[in-house]
C-alpha atoms as an extended CHARMM CRD file, in Angstrom:
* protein
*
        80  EXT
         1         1  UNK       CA             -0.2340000000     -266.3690000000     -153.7490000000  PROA      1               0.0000000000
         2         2  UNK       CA             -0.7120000000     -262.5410000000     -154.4430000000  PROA      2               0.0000000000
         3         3  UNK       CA              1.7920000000     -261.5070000000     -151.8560000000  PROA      3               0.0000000000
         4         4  UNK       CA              4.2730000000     -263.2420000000     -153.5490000000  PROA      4               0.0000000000
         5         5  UNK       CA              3.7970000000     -262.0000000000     -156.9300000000  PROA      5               0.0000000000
         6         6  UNK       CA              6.8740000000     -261.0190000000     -158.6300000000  PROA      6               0.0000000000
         7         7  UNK       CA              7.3550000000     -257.6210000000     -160.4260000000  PROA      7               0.0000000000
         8         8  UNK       CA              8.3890000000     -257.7090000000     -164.1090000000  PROA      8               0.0000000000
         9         9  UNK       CA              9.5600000000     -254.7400000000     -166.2330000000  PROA      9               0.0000000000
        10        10  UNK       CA              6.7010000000     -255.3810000000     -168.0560000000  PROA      10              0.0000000000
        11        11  UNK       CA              3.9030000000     -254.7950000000     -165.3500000000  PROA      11              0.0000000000
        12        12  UNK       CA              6.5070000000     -251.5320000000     -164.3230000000  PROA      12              0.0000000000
        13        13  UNK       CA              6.1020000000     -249.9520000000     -168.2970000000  PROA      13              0.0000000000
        14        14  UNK       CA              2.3260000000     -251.0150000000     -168.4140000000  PROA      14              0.0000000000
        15        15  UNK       CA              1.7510000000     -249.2450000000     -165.2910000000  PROA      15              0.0000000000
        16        16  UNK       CA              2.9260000000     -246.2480000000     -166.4730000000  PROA      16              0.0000000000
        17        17  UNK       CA              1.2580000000     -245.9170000000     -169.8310000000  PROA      17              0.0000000000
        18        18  UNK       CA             -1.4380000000     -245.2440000000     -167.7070000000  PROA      18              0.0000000000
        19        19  UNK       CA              0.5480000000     -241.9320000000     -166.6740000000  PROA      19              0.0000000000
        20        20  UNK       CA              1.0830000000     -238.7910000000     -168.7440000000  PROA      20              0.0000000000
        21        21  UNK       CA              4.1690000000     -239.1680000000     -170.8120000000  PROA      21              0.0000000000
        22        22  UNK       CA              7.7620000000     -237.7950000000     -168.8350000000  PROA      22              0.0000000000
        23        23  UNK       CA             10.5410000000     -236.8450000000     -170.9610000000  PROA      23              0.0000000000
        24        24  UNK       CA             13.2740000000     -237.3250000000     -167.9400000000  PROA      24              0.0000000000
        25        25  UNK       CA             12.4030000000     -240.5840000000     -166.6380000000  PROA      25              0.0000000000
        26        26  UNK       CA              9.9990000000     -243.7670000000     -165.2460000000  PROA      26              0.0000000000
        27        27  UNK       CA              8.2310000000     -242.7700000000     -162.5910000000  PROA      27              0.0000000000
        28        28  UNK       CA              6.6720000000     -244.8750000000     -160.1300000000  PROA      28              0.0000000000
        29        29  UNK       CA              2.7440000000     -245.1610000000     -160.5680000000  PROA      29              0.0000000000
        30        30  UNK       CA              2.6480000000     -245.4620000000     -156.4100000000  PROA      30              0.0000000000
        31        31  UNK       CA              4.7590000000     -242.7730000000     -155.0940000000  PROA      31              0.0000000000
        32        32  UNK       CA              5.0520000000     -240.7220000000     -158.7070000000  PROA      32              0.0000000000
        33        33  UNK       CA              9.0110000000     -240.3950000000     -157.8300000000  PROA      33              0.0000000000
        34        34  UNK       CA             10.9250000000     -239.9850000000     -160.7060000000  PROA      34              0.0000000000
        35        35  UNK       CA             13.8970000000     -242.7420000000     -162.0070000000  PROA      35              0.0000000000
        36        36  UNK       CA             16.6150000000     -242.0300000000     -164.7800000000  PROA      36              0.0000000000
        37        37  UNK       CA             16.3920000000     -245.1400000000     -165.9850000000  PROA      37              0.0000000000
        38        38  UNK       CA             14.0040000000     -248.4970000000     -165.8410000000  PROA      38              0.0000000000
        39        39  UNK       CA             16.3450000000     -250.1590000000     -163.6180000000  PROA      39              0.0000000000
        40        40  UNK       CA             16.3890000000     -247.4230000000     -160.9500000000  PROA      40              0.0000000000
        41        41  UNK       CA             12.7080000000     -247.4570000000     -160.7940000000  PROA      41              0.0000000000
        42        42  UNK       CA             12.6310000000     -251.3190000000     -160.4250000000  PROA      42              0.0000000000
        43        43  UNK       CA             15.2640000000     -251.0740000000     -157.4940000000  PROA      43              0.0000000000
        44        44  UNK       CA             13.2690000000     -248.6560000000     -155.8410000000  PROA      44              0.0000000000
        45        45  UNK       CA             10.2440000000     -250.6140000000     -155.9430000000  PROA      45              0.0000000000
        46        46  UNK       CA             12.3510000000     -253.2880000000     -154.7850000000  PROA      46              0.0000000000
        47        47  UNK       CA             13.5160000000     -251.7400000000     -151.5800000000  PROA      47              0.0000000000
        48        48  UNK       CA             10.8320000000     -249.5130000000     -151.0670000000  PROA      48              0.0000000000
        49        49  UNK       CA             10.0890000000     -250.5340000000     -147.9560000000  PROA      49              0.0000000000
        50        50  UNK       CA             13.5040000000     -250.0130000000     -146.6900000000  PROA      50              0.0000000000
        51        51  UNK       CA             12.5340000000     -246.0730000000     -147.7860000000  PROA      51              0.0000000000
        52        52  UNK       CA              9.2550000000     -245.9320000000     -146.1600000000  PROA      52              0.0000000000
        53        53  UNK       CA              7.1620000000     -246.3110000000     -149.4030000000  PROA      53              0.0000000000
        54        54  UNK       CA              4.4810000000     -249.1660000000     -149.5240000000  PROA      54              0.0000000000
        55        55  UNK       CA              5.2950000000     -249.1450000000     -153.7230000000  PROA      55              0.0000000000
        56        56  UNK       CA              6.0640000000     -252.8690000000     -153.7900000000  PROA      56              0.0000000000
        57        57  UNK       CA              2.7390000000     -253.5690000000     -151.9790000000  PROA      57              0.0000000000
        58        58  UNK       CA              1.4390000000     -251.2870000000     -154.6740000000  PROA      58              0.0000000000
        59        59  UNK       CA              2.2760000000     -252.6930000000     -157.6070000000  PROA      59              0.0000000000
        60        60  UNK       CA              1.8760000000     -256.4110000000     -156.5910000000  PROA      60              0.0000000000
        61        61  UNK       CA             -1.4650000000     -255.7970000000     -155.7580000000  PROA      61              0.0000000000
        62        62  UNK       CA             -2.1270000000     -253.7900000000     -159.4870000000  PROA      62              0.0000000000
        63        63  UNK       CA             -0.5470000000     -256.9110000000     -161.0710000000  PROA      63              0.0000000000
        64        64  UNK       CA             -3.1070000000     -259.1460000000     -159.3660000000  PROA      64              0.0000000000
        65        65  UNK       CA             -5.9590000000     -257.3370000000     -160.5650000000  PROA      65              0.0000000000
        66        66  UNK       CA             -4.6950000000     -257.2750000000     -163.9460000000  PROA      66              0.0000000000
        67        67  UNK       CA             -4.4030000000     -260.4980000000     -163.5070000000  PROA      67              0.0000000000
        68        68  UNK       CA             -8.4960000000     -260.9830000000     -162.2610000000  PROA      68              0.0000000000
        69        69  UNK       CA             -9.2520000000     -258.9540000000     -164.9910000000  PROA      69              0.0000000000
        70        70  UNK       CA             -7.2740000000     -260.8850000000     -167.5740000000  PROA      70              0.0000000000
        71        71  UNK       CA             -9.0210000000     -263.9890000000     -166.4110000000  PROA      71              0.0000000000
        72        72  UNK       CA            -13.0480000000     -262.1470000000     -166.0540000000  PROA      72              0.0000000000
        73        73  UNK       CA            -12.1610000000     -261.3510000000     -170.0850000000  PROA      73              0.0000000000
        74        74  UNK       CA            -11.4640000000     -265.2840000000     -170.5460000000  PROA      74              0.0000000000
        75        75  UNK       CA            -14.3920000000     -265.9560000000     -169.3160000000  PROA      75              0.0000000000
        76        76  UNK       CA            -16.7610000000     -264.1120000000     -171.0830000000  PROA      76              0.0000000000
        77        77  UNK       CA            -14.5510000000     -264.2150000000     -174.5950000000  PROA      77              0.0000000000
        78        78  UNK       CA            -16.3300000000     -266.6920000000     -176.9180000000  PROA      78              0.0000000000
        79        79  UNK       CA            -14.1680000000     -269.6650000000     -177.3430000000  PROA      79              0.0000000000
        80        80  UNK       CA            -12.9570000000     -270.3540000000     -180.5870000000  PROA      80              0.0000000000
């Protein structure tokens, strides 16, 4: 199932507010490239293997530990 996790915009921006604000662009949390624009980033993560970067494998794997995560805090939150 985690290999065929699919990559949202959203796992893209929350991966890098984890990375010091840039003023010229996204840039990717894997390979710390630099992107005009959100959709450039998510292309390259896209075809990243067809560039030699592993950045897909990357940032499936981060959103299935945010996902583990997600569900260890569900399980020790107090149920209302």
């Amino acid at each position: 199932a985690s290999s065929t996790a699919s990559i949202t915009v959203w796992d893209i921006l929350t991966a890098s507010q984890r990375q010091p604000a840039s003023q010229c662009g996204y840039q990717c949390v894997s390979c710390c490239r630099m992107f005009p624009t959100l959709y450039s980033l998510k292309t390259h993560i896209r075809h990243s293997s067809e560039e030699g970067y592993s950045c897909k494998v990357y940032y499936r794997r981060l959103k299935v530990l945010w996902e583990k995560e997600r569900k260890q805090q569900e399980a020790v939150a107090p149920q209302a």
